[in-house]
Backbone atoms as SQL, in Angstrom:
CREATE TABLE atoms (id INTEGER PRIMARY KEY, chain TEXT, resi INTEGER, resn TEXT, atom TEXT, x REAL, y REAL, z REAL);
INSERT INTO atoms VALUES
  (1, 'A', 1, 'UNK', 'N', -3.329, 21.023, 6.620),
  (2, 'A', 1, 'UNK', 'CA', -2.271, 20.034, 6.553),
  (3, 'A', 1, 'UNK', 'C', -2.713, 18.786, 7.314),
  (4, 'A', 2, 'UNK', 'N', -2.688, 17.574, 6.621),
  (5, 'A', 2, 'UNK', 'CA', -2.809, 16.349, 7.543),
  (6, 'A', 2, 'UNK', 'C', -1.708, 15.723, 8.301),
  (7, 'A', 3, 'UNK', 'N', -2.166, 15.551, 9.677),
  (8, 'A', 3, 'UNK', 'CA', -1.574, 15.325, 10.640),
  (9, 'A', 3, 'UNK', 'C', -1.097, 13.490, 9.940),
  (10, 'A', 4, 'UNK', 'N', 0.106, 13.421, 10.600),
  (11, 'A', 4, 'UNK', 'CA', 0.896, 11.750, 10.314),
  (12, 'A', 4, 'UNK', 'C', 0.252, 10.810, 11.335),
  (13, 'A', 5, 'UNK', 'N', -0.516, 9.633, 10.841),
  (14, 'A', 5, 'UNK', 'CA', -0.739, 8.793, 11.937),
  (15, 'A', 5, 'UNK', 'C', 0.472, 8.039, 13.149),
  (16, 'A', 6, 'UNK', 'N', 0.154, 7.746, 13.595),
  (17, 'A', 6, 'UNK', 'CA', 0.873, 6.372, 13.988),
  (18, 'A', 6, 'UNK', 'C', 1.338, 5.590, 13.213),
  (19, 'A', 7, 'UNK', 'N', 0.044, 4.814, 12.025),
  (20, 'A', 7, 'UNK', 'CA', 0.386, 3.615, 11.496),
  (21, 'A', 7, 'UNK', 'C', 1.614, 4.286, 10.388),
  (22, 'A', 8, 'UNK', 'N', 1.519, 5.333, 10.166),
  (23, 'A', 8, 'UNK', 'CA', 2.133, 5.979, 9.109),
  (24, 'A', 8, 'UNK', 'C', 3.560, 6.081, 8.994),
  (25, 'A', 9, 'UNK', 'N', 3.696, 6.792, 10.296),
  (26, 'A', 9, 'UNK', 'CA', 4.970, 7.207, 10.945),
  (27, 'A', 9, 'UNK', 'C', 5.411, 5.439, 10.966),
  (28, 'A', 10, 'UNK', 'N', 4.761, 4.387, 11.713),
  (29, 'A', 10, 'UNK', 'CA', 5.590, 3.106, 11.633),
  (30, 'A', 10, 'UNK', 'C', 6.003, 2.675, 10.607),
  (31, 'A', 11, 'UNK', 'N', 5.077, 2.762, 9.185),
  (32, 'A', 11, 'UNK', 'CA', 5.612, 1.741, 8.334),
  (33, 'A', 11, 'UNK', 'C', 6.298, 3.060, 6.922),
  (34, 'A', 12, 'UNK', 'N', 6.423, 4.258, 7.197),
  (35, 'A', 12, 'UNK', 'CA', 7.572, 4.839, 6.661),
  (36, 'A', 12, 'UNK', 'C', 9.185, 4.641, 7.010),
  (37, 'A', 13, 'UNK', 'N', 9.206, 4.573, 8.679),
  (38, 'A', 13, 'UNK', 'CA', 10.222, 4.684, 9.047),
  (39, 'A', 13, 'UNK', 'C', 10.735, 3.146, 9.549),
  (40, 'A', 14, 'UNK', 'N', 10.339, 2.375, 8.806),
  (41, 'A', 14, 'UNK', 'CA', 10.792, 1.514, 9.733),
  (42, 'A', 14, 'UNK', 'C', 10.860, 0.105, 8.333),
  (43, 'A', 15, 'UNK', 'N', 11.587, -1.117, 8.742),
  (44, 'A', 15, 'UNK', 'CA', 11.833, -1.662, 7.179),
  (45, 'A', 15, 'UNK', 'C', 10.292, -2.456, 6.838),
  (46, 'A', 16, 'UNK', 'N', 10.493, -2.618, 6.006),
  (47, 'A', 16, 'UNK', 'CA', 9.205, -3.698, 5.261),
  (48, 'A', 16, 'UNK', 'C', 9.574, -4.850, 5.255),
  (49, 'A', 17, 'UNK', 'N', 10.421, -5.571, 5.413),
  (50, 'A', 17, 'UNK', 'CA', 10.630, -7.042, 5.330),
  (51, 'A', 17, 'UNK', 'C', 9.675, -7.765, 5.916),
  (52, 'A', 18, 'UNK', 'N', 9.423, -7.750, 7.102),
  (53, 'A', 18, 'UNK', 'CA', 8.274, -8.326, 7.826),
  (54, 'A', 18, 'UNK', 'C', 6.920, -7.841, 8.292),
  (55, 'A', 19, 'UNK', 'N', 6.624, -6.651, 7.018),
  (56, 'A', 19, 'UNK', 'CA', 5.396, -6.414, 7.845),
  (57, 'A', 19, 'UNK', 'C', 4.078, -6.699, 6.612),
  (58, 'A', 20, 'UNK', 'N', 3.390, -6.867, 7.649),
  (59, 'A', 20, 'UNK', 'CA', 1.956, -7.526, 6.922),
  (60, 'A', 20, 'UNK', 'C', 1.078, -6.524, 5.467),
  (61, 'A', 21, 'UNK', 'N', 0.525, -7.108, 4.910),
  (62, 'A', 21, 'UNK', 'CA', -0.094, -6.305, 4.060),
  (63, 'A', 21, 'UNK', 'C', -1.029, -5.155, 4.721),
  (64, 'A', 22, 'UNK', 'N', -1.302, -5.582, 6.162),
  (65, 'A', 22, 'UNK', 'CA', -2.776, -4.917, 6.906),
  (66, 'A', 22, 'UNK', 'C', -1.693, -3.565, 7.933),
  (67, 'A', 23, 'UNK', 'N', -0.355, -3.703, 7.511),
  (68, 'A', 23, 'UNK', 'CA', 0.479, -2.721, 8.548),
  (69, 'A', 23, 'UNK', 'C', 0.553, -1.515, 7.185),
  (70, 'A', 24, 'UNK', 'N', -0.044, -1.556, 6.074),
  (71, 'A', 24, 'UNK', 'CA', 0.081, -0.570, 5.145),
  (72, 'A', 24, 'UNK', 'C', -0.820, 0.702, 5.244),
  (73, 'A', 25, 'UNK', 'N', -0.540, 1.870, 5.687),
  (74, 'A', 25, 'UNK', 'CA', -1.581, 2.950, 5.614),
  (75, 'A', 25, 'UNK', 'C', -2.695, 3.154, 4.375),
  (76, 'A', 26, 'UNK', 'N', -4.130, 2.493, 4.486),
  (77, 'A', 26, 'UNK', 'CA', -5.244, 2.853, 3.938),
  (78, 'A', 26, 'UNK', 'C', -5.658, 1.105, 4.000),
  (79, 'A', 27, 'UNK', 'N', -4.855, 0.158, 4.621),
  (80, 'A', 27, 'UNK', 'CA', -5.416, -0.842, 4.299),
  (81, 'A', 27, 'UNK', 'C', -5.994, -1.366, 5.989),
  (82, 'A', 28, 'UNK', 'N', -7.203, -1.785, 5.571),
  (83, 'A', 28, 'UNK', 'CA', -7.434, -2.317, 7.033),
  (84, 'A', 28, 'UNK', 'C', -7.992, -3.741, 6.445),
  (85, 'A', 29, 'UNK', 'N', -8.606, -4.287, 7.805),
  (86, 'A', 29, 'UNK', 'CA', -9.561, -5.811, 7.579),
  (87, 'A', 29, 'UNK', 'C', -9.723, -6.115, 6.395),
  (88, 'A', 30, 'UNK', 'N', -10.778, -5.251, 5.777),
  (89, 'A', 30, 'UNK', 'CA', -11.092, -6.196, 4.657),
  (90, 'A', 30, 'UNK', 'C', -10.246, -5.990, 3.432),
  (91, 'A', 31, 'UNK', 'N', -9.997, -4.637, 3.282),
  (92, 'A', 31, 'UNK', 'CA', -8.826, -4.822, 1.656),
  (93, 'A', 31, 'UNK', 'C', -7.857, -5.897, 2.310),
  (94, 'A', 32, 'UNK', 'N', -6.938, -5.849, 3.457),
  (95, 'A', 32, 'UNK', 'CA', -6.423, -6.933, 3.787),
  (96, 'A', 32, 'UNK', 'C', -6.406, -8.577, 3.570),
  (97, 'A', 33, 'UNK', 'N', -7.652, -8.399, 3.677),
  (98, 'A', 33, 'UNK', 'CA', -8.307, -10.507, 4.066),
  (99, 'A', 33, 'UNK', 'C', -8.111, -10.460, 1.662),
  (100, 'A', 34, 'UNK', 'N', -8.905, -9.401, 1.375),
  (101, 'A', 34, 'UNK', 'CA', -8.579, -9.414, -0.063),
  (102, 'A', 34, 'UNK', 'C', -7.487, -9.249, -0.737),
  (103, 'A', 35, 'UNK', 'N', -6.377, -8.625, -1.005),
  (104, 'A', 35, 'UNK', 'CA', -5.027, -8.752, -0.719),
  (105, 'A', 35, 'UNK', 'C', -4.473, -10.075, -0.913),
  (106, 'A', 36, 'UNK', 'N', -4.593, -10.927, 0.574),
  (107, 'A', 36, 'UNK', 'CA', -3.871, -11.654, 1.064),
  (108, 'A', 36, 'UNK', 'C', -4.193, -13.393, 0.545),
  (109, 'A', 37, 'UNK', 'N', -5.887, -13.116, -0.532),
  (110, 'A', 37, 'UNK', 'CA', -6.462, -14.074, -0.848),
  (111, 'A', 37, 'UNK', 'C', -5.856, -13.699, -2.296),
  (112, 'A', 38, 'UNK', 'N', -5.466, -12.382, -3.000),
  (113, 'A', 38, 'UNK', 'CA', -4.797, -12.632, -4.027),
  (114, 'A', 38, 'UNK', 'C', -3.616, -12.827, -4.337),
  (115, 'A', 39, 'UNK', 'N', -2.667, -13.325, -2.913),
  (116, 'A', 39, 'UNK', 'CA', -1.377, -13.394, -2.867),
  (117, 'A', 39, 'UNK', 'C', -0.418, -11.982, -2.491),
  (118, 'A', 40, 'UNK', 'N', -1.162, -11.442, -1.485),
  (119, 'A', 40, 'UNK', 'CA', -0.366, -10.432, -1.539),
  (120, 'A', 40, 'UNK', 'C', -0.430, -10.140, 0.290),
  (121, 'A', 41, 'UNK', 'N', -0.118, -11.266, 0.644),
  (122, 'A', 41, 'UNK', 'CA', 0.187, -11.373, 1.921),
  (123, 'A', 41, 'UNK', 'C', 0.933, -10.152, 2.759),
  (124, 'A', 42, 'UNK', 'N', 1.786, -10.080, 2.411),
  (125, 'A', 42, 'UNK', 'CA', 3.086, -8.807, 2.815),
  (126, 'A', 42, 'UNK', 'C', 3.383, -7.988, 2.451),
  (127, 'A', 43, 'UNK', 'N', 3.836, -7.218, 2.903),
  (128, 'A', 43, 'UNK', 'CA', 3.653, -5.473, 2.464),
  (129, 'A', 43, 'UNK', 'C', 4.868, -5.589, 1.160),
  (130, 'A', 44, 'UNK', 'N', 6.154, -6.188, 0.894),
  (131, 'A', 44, 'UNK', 'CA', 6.358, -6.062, 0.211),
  (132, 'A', 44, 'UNK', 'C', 6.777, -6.620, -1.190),
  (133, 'A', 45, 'UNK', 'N', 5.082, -7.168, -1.082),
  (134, 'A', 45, 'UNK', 'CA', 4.715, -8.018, -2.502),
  (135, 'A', 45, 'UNK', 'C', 3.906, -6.471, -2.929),
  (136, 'A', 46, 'UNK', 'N', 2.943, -6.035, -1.959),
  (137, 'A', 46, 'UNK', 'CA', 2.329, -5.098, -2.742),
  (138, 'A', 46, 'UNK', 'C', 3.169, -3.897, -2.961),
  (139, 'A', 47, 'UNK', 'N', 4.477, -3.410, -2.448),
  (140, 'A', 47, 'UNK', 'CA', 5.284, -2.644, -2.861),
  (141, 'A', 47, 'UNK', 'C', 6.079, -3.190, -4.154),
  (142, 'A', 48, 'UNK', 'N', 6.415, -4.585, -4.457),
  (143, 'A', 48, 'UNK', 'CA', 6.978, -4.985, -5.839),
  (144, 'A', 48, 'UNK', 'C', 6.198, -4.860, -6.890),
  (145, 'A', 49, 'UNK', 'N', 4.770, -4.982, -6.584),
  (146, 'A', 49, 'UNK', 'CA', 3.732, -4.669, -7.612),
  (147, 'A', 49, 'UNK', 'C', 3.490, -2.771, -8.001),
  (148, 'A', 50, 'UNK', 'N', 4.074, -1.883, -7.152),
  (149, 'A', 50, 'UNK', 'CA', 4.301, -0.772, -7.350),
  (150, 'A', 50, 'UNK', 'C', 5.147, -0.211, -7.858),
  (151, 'A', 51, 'UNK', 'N', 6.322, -1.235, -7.275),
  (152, 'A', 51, 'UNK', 'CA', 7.970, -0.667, -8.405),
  (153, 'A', 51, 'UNK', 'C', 7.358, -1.600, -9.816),
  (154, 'A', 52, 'UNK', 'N', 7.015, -2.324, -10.025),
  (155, 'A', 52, 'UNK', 'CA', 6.972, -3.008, -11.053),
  (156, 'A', 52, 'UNK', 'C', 5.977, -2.223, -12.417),
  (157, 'A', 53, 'UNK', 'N', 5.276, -1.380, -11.707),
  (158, 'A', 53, 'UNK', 'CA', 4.775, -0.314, -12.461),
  (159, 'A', 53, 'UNK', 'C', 5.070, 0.798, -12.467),
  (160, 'A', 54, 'UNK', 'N', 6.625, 0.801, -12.341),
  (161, 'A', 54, 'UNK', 'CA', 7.287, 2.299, -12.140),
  (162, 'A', 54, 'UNK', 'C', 7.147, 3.056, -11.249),
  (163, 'A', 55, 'UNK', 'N', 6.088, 2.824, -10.231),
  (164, 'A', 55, 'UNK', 'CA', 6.090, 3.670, -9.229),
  (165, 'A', 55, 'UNK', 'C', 4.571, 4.690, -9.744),
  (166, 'A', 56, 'UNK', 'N', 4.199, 4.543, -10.802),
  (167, 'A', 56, 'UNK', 'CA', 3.228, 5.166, -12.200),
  (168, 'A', 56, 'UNK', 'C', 1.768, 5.239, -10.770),
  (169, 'A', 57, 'UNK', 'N', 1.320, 6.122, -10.338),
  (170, 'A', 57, 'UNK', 'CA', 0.003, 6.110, -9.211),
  (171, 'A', 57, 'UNK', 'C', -1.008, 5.401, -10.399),
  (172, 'A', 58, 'UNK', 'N', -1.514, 6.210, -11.536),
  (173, 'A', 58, 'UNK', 'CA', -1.954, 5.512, -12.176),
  (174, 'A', 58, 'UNK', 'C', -2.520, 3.960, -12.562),
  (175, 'A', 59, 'UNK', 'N', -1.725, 3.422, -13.033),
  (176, 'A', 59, 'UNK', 'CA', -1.476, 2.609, -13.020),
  (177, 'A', 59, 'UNK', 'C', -1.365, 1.222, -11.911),
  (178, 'A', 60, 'UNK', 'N', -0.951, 1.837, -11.067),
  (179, 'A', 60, 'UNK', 'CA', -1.032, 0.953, -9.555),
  (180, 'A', 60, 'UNK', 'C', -2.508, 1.049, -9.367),
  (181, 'A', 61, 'UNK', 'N', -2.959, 2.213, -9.011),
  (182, 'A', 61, 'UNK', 'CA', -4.674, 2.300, -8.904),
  (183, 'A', 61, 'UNK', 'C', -5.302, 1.254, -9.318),
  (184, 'A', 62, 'UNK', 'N', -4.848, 1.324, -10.658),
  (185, 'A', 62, 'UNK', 'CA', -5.984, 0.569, -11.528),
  (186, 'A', 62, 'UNK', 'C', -5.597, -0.759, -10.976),
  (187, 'A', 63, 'UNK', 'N', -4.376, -1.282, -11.079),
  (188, 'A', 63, 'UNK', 'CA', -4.045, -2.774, -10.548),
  (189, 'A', 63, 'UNK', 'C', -5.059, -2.840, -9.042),
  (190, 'A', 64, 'UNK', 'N', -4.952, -1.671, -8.342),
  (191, 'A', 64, 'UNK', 'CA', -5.795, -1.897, -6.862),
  (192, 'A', 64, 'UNK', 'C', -6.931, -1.864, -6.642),
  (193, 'A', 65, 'UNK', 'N', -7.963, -1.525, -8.067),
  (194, 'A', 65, 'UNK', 'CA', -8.642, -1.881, -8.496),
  (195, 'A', 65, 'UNK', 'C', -9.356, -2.873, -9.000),
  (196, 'A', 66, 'UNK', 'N', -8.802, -3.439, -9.603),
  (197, 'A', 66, 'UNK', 'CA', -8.630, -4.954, -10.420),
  (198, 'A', 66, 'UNK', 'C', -8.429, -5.591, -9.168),
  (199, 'A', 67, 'UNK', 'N', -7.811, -5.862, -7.617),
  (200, 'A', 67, 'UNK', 'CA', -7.619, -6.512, -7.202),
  (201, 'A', 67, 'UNK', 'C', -8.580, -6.447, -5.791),
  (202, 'A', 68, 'UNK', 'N', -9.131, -5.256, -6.151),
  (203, 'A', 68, 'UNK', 'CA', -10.076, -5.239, -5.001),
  (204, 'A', 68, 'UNK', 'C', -11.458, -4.031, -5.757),
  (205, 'A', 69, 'UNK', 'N', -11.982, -4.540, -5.872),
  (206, 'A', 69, 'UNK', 'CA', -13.291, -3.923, -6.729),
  (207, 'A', 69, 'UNK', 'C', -13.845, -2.642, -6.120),
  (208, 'A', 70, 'UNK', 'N', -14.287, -2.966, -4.729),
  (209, 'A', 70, 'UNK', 'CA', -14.923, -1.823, -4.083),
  (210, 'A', 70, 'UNK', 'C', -14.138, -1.135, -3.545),
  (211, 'A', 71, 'UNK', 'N', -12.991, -0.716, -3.728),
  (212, 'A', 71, 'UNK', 'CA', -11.906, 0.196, -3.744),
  (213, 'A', 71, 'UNK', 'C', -12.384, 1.746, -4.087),
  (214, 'A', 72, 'UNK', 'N', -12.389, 2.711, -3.469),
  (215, 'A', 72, 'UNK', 'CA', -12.501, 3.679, -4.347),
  (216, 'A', 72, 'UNK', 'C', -11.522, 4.885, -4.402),
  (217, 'A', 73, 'UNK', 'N', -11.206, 5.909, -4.624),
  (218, 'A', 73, 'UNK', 'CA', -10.429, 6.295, -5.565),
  (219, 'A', 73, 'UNK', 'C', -9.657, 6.936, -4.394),
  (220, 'A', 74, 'UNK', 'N', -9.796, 7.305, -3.135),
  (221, 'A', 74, 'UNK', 'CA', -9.714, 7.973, -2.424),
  (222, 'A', 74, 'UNK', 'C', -8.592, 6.916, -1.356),
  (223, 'A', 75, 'UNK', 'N', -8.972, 6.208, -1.466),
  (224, 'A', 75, 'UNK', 'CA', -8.654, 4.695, -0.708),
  (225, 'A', 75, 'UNK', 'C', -7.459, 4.390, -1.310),
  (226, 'A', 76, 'UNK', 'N', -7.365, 3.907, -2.645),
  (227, 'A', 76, 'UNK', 'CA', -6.163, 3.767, -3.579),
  (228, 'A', 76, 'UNK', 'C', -5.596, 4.650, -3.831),
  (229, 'A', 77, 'UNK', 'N', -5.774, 5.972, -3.412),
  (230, 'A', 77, 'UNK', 'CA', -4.647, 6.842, -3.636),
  (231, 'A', 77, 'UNK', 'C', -4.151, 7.106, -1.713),
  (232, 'A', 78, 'UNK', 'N', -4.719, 6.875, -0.782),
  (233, 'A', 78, 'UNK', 'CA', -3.594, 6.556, 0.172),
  (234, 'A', 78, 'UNK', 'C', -3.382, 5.616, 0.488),
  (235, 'A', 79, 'UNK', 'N', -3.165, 4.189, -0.191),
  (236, 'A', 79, 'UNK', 'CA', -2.598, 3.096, -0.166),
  (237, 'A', 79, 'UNK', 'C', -1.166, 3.837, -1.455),
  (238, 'A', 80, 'UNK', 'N', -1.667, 4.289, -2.251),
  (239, 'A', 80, 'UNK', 'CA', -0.315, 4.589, -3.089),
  (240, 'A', 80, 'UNK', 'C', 0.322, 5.658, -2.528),
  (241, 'A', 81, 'UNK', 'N', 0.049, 6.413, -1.822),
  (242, 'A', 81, 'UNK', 'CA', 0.682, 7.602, -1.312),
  (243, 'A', 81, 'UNK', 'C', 1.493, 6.511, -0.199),
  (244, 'A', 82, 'UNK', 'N', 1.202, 6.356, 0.718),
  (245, 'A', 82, 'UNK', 'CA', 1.801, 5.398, 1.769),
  (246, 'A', 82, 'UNK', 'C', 3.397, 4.885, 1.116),
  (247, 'A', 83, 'UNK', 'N', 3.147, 3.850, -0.190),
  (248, 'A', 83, 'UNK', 'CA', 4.046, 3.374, -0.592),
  (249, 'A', 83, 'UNK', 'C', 5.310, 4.360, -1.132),
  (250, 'A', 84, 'UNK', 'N', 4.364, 5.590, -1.873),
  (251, 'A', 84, 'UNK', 'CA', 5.433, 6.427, -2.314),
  (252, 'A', 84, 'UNK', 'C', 6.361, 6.879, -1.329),
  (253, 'A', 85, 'UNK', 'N', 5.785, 7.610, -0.746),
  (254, 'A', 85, 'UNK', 'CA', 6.741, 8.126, 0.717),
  (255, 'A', 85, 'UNK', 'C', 7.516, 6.882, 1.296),
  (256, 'A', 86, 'UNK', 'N', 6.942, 5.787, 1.340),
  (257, 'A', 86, 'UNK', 'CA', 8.250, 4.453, 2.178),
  (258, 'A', 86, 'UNK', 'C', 9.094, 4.393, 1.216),
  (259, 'A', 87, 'UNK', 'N', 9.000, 4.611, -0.393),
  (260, 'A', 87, 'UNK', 'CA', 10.014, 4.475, -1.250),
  (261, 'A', 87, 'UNK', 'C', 10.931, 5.908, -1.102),
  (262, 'A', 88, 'UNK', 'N', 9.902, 6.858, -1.241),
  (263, 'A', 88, 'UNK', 'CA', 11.093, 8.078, -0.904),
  (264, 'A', 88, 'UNK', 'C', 12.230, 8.161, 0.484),
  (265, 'A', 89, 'UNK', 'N', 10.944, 7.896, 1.302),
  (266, 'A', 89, 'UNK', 'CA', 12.400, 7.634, 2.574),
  (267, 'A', 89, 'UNK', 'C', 13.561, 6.582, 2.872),
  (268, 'A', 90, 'UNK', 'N', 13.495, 5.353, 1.555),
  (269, 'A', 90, 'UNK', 'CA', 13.908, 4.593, 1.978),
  (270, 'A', 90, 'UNK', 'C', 14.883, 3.602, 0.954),
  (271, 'A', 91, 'UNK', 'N', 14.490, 4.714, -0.394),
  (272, 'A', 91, 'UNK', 'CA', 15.073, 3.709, -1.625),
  (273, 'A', 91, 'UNK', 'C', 16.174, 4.977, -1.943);
C-alpha cells in the first residue's frame, strides 16, 4: 500500500482556488515551468481540462502528453490520479 504524501494530503484536502499548478501531486519544476508556458498556470485550469474530458484518465493522459512530451506514462497517471481523488473528495 502507498503511503499519502504531504503534498497529497494538502492538495486533496484542502480547496484549489489558489493553488499553483506545481502544488499538484506528480508535478514538480519542470512539468510545472511547462504547464505554466502552456497556460496552465493553476491547478484549476489543469483540473477544468480534466472535467472537460469527463474525468476519461485516458484521454487526459494523452492531453498531458501533447502538452508535455517527455511525460511518461507513470507520471501522467499520478498527475491524473491526484486530480481524481481531489474530485472525489470534493465534488
Amino acid at each position: 500500500m502507498e503511503s499519502t504524501t504531504r503534498k497529497q494530503y494538502d492538495f486533496w484536502n484542502n480547496r484549489i482556488r489558489n493553488k499553483t499548478v506545481y502544488e499538484i501531486p506528480g508535478i514538480g519544476r519542470a512539468f510545472g515551468e511547462i504547464l505554466t508556458e502552456n497556460g496552465y498556470s493553476m491547478a484549476y485550469h489543469l483540473l477544468g481540462e480534466y472535467l472537460i474530458h469527463n474525468m476519461d484518465k485516458d484521454l487526459f493522459e494523452a492531453t498531458l502528453k501533447a502538452k508535455i512530451p517527455k511525460i511518461n506514462k507513470q507520471q501522467a497517471g499520478n498527475i491524473t490520479a491526484a486530480l481524481a481523488t481531489w474530485c472525489e473528495l470534493n465534488l
